[in-house]
SEVEX-514201 format. One record per residue: x negated, y negated, z negated of N, C-alpha, C, O in turn; residue in three letters. Coordinates in pm, whole numbers, plus 50000, padded with zeros to 5 digits. Example, Ala and Ser with C-alpha at 12.3 -4.5 7.8 and 13.67 -1.06 7.14 Angstrom:
BEGIN
486815056949220487705045049220486805033049220485765033249154Ala;487155022549292486335010649286487104999749213486594988649196Ser;
REM end
This chain:
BEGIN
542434351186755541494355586856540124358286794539894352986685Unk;539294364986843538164375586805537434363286790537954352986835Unk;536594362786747535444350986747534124351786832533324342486836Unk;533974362186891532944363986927533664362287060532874355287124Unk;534654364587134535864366887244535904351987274535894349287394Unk;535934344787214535854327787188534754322187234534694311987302Unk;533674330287188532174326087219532094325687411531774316787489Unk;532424336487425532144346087507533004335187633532404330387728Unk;534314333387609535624325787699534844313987735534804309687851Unk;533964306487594534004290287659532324291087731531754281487783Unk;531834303087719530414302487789530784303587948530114297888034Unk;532074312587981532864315488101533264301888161532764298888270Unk;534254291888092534294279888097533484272588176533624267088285Unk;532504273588091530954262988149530444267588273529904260488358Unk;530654281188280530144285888380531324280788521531044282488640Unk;532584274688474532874270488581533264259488627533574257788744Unk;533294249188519532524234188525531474232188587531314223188669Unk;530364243588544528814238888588528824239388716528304229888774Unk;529524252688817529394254188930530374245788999530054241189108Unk;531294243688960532284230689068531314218289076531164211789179Unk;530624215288947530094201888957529244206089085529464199889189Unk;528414215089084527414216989174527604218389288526704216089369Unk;528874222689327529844221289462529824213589502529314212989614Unk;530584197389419531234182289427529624174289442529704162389472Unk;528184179989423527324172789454526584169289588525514164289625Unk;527704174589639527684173889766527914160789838527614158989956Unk;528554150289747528804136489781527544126689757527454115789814Unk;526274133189640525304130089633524214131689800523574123389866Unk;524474147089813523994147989931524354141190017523434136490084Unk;525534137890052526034128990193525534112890158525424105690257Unk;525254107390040524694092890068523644091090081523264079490068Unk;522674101490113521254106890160521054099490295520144092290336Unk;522724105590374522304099190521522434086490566522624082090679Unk;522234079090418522134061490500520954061190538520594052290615Unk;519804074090477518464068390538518084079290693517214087790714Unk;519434072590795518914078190864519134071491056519954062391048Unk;518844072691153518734061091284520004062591312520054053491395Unk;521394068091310522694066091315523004055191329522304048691252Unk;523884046491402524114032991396524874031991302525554041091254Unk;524834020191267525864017091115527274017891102527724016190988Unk;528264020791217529454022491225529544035691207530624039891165Unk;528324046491236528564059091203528094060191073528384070291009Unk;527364050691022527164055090884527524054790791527134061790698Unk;528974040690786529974037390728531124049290721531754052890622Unk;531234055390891532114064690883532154077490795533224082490760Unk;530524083990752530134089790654530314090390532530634099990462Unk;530024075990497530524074590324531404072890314531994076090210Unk;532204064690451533414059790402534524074790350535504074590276Unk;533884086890424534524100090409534264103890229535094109890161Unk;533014098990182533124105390062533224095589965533124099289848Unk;533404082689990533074074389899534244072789734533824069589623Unk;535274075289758535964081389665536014093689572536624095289467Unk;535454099589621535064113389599534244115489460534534122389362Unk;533084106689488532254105289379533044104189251532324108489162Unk;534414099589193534554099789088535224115889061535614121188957Unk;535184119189153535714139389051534614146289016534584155288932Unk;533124139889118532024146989081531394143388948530774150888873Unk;531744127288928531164120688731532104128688669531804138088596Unk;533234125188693534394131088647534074149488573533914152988456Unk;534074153488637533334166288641532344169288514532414175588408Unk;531164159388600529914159988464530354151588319529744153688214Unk;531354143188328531844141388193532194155688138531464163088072Unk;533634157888187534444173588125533334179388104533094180187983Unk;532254185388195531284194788152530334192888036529904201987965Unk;530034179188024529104180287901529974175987769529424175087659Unk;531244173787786532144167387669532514185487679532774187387561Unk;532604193087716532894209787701531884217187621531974226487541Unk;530634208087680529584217787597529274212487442528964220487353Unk;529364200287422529634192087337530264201987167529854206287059Unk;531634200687259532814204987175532564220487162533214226587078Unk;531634227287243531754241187207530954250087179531174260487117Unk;529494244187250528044246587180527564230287118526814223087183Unk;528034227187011527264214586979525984212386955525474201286967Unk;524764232286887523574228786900522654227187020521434225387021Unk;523644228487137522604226487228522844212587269521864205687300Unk;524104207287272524054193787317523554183187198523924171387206Unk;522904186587112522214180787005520554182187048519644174087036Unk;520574195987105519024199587157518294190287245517314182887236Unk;519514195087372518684191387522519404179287546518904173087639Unk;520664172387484521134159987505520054145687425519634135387477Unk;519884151387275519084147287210517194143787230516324135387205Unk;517354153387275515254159387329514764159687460513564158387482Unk;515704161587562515004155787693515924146087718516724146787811Unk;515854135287626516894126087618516274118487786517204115787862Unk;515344116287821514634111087968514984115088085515024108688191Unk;515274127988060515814131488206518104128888195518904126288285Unk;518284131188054519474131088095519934115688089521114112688103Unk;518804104688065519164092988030519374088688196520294082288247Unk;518154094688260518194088188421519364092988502520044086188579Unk;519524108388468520734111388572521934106388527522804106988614Unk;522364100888408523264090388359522964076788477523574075388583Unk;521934068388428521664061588473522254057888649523044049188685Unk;521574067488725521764070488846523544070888858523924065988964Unk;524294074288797525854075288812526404065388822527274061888901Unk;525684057788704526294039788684526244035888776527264031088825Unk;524554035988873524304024888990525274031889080525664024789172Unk;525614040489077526304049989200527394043489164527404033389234Unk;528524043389078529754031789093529584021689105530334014789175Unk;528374015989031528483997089084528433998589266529303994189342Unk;527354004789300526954004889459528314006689508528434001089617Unk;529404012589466530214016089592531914006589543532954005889609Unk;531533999889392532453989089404531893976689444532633966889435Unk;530343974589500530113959089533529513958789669529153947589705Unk;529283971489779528463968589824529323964489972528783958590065Unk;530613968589969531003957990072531773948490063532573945790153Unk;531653940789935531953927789849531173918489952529983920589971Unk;531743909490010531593895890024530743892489890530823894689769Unk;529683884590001528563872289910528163884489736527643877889646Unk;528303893989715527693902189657526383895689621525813887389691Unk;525763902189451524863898289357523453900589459522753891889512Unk;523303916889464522273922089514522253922889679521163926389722Unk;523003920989753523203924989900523633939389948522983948089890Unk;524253942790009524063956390028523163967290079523503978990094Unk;521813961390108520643968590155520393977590006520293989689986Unk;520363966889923519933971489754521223979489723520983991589726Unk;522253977189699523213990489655523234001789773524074010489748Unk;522744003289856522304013689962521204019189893521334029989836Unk;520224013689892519204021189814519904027189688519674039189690Unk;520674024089578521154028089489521754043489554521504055089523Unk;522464038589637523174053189634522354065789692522704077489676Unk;521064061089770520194070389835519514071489681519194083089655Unk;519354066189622518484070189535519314079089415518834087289336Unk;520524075089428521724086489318521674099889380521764110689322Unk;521474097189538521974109089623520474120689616520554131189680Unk;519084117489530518104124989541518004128889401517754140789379Unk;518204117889268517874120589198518894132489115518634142389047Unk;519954127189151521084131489062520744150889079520214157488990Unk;521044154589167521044171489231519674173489150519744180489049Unk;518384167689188517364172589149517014173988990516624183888928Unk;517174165288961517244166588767518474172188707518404174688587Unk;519844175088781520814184188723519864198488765519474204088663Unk;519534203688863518694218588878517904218388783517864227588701Unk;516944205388773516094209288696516474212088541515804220088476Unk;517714204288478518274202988362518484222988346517884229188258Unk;519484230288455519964240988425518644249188489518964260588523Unk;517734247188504516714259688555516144262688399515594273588384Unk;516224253988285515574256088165516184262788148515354270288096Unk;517324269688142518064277588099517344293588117517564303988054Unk;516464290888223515714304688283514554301488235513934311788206Unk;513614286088199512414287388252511534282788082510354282788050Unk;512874279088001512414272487881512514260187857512034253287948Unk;513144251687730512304240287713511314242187584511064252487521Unk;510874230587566510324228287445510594217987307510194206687283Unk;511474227487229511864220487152511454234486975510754244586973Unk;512374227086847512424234686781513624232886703513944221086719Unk;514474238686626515464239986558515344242586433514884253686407Unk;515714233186315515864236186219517584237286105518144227486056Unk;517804244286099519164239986031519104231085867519664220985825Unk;518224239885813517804233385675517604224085658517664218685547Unk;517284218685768516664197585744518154192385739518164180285718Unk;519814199485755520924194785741520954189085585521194177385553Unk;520734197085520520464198485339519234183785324519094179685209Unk;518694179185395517544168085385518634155785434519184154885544Unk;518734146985320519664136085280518754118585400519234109485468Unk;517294122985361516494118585434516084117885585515694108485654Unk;516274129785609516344131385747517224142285794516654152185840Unk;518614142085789519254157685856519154158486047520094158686126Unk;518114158686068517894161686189517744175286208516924181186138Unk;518334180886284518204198886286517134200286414516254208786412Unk;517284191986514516884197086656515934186886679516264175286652Unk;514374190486741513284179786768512664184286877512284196086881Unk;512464176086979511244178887086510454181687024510314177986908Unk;509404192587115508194191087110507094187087196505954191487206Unk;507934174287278506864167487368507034153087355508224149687357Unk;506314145087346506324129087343507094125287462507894115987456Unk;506804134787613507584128687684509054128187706509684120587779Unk;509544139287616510874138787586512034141787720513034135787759Unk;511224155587770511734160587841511244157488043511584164288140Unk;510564147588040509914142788144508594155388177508004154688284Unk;508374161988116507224169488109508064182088196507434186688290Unk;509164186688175509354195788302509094195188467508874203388556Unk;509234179988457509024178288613507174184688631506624185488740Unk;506724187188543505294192488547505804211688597505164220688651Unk;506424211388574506624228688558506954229988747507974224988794Unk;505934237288832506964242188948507754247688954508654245089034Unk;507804256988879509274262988897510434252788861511354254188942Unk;510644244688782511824233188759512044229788875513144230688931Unk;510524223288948510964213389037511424220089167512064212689241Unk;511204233889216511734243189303513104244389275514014240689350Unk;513194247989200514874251289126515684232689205516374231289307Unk;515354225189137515844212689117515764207989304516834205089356Unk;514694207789376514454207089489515774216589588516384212289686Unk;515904229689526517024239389646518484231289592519324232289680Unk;518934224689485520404219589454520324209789495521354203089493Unk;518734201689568519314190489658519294193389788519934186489867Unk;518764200889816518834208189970520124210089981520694202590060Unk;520984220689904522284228289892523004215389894523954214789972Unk;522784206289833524134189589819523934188390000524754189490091Unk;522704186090001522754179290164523324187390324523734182690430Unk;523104202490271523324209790341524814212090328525274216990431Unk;525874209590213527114207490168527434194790221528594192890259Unk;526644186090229527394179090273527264169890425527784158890444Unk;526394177990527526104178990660527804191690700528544191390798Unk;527844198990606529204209090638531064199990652532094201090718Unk;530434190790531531754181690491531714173090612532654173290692Unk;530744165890628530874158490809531614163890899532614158190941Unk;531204175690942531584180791021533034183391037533654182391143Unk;533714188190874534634189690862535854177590856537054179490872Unk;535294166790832536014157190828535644143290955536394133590942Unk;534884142491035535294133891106534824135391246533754140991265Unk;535684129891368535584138691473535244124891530535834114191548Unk;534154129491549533634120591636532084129891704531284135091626Unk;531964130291815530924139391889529814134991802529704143191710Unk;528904124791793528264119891792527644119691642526444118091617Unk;528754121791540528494123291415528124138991374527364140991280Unk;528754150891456529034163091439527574171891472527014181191415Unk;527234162891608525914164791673524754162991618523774169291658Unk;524644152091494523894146991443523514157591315522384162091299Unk;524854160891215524994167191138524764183891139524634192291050Unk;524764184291280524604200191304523044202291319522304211391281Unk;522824190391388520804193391358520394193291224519894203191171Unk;520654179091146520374181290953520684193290938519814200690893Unk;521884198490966522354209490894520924224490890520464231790802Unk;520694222591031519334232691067518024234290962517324243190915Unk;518194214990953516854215590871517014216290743516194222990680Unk;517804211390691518234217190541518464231090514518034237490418Unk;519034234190588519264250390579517764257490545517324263690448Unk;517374254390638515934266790606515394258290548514304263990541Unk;515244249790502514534244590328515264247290209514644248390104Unk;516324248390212516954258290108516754272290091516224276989990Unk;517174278890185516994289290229515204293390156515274301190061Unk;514234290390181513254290790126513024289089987512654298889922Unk;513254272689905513674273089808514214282889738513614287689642Unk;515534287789779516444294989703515844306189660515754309389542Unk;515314314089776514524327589744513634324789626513544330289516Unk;513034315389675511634318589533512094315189416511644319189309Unk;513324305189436513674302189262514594320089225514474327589128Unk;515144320989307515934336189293514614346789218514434351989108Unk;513964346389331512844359489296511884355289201511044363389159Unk;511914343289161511034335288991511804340288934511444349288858Unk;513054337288943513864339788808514224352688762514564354888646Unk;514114366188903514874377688842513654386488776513824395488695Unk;512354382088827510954384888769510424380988650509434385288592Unk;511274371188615510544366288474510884376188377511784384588385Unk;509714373388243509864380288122510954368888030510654357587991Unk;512394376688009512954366787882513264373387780513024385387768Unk;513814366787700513644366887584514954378787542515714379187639Unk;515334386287456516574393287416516804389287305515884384887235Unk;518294389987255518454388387124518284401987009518514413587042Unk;518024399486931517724411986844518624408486689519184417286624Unk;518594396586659519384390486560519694377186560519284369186644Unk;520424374386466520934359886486519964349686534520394340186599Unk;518154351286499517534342586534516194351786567515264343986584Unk;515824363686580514944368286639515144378386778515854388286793Unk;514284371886863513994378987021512934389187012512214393386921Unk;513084391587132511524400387171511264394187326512114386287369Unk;510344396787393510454398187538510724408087546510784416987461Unk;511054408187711511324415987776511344411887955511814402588021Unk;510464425587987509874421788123511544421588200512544424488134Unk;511584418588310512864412488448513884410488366514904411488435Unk;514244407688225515234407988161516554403088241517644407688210Unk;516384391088374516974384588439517574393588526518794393688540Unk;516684402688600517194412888680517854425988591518634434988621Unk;517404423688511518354438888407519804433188373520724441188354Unk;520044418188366521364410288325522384417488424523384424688417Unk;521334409688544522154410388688522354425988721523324427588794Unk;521814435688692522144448488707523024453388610523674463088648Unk;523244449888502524224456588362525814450788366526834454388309Unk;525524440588458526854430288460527374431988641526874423588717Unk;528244441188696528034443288784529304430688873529434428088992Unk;529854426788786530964413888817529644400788862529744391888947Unk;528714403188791527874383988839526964393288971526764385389062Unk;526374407889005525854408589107526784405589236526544397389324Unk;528044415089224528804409189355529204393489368529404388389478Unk;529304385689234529484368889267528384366389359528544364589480Unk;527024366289288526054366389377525834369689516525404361189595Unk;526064380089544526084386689647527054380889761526734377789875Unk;528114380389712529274373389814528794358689813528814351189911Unk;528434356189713528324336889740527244336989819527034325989872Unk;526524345089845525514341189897525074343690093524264338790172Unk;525984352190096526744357690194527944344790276527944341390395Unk;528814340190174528954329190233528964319590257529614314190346Unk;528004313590163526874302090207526174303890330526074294090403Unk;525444320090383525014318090483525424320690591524704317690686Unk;526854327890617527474326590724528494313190743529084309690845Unk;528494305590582529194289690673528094284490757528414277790855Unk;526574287290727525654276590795525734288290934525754279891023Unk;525754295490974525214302891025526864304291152526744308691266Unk;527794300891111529194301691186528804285691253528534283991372Unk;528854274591150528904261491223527734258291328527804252691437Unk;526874262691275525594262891400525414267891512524764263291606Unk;526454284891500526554291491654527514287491715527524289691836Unk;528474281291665529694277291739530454262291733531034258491631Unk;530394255991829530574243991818532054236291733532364226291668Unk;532554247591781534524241491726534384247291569535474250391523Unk;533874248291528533714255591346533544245891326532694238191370Unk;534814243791214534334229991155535034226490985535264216090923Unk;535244245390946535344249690839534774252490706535314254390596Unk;533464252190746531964255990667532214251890531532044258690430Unk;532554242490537532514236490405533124243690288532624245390177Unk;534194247090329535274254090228534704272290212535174279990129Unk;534094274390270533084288890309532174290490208531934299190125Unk;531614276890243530154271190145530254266990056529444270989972Unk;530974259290024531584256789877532144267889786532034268289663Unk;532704276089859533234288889738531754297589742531644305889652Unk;531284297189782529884309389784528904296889713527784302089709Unk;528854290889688528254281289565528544279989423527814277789327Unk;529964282289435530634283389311530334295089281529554297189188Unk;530824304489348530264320289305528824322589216528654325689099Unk;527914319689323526594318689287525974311989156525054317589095Unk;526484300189119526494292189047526824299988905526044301088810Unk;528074304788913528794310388775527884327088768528014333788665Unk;527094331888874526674340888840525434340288757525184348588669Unk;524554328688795523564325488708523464322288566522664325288477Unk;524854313388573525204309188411525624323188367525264324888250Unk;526174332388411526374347388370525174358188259525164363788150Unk;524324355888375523124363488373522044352888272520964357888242Unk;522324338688221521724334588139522344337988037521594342687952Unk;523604337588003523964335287870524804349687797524914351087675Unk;525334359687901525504374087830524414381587839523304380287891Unk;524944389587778523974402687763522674402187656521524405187690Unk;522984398787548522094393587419520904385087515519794390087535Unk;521184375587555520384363187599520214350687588521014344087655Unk;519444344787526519494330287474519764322587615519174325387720Unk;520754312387602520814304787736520044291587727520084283787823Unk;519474289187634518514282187633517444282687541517504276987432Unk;516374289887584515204297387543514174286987532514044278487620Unk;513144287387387512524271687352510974283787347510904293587272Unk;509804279087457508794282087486507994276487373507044283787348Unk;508064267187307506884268187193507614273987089506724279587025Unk;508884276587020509004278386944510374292886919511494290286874Unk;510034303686949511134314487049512224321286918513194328186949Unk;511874318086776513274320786706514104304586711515144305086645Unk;513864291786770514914286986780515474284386904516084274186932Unk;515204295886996515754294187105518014301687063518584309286985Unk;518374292887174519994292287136520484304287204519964307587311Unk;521634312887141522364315687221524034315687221524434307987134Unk;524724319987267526104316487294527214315187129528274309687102Unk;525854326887025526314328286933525634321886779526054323186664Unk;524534315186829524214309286722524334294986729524134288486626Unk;524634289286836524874276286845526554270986924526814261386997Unk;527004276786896528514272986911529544268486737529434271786619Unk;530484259486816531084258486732531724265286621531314276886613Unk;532564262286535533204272686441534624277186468535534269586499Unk;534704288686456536194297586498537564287886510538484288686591Unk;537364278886403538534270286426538824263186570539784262686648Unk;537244256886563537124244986655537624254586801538554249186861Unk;537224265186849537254269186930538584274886955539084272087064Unk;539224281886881540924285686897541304275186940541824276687051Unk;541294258386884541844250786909541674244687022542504236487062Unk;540674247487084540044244387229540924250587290541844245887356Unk;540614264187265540914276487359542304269987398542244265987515Unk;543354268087349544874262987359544884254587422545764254087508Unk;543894243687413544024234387496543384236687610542934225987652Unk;543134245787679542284247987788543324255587871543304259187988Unk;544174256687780545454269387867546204253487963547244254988026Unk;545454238287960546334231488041545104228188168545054217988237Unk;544244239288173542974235588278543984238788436544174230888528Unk;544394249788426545654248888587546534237288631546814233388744Unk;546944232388499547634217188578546864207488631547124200888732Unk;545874206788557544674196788559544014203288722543694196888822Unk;543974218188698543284217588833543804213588966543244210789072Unk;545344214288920546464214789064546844195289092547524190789184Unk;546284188589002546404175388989545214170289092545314160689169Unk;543944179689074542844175789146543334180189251543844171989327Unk;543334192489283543934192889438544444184589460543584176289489Unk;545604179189470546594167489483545834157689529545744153489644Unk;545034152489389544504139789417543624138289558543654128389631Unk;542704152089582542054153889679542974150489813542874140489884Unk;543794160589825544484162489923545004152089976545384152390093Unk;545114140389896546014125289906544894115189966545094105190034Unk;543824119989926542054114389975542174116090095542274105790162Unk;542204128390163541714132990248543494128590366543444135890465Unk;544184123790368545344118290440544874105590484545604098190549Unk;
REM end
């Protein structure tokens, strides 16, 4: 197989890891609503709907970053290594998210369950918001630098270094991150005000969820646009050679126009994201949304990772330092590593038809 065809397959890949995860964070969104006047038998009935769930969504972000790992290793050396702060917390946040939901209706329990409640409200804000913010760099920059030659330095073979003390904490300074990062927790909550609906019948829960649903909606809805219209406006970067760019003004919107497969993803996902919110809200017996909204997320999702990473575009572009910004082809593995992937990826359909299953056996 071509090598560059290789490059090209496992950037496709990611692109659809990244967007299922972003689907499945929708279980983040639903433990949002413990903070809310529901009586507690309805609020049990809530998690108790997703509380299993949560392991296809870690599940998920394992495969995805053990994918990127194995197939761009300089970036998971980069941004795993250098905003080691943000990916240390949304780690972090996962852990408390399994302890919380193996202890918190444990008898005589360490912390009580008020405190693993807070855990999971607090998994359910942070997690969505620092994964957006993690993939909006992909559009907005980080700051790092790349050296390969320091490999040859016996002393220090460090190739990849921040260039901020805070070590990646310094994006939350950037608005645009935190816009970006802000609409994928809107989208979890608004995903998962859809999953309520869809899964438990009870008036009272449906009624509740259909108002959130209102207000999340048009805070996304807002969000989304401006991170959309930031991003198709920006000047990025092109590739010109293995390690030199140029700018280039809407480069984002020239992607999305040259690649006419990620405008219609776009376009349709986005389309039915807003007729799931827009069906369950006018009509009371809709109680489908979810599966509407979830595929027009995924869509959307894989169109962005599209429009970052083809079309001679670094998918992760370094603002202080712009010849070591990465792209699909200078920081991926070697031809071997990747054939050998590639083969093993031909068992991603069983694996996927196993998750169905497993789901499907959840949801009985």
């Amino acid at each position: 197989m071509d090598y560059t065809f290789l490059q090209q397959y496992w950037w496709f890949l990611l692109s659809v890891l990244g967007s299922v995860l972003v689907f499945l964070l929708f279980v983040q969104g639903g433990q949002t609503v413990l903070i809310n006047k529901l009586d507690p038998q309805r609020r049990e009935m809530m998690i108790g709907s997703i509380a299993h769930r949560w392991e296809l969504t870690f599940t998920t972000l394992v495969t995805f970053g053990g994918a990127f790992f194995a197939s761009f290793p300089l970036f998971y050396s980069t941004s795993f290594g250098g905003a080691v702060w943000v990916w240390m917390l949304i780690l972090l946040g996962f852990v408390l998210q399994a302890v919380s939901y193996k202890y918190r209706s444990c008898e005589g329990n360490l912390l009580g369950r008020k405190i693993y409640d807070f855990f999971l409200v607090l998994n359910g804000i942070t997690a969505p918001l620092l994964l957006g913010g993690a993939v909006s760099t992909f559009f907005f920059a980080g700051s790092f630098s790349v050296d390969k030659s320091n490999l040859l330095d016996p002393a220090s073979p460090i190739i990849s270094s921040w260039d901020s003390s805070l070590q990646g904490i310094e994006l939350l300074g950037d608005w645009r991150v935190v816009a970006f990062g802000l609409a994928v927790l809107f989208l979890s909550r608004l995903l998962a005000n859809l999953w309520f609906i869809n899964q438990i019948d009870d008036s009272e829960v449906k009624a509740f969820n259909r108002r959130q649903l209102l207000i999340n909606s048009i805070i996304f809805v807002v969000l989304f646009l401006i991170s959309i219209i930031t991003i198709l406006t920006a000047t990025g970067y092109e590739t010109t050679g293995t390690n030199t760019f140029i700018n280039v003004e809407y480069k984002y919107l020239n992607n999305l126009l040259a690649m006419p497969a990620a405008l219609i993803a776009l376009l349709i996902g986005t389309v039915a994201v807003v007729v799931s919110i827009i069906a369950t809200l006018a009509k009371p017996t809709f109680h489908k949304g979810i599966w509407l909204g979830g595929a027009g997320t995924i869509l959307v999702v894989m169109s962005l990772f599209w429009i970052a990473g083809y079309n001679n575009t670094p998918y992760y572009p370094s603002a202080s330092d712009p010849t070591s910004s990465l792209t699909i082809y200078n920081s991926s593995s070697s031809p071997f590593t990747l054939q050998t992937m590639t083969y093993v990826s031909f068992a991603v359909p069983f694996v996927a038809a196993y998750i169905v299953w497993v789901w499907r056996k959840l949801s009985n």
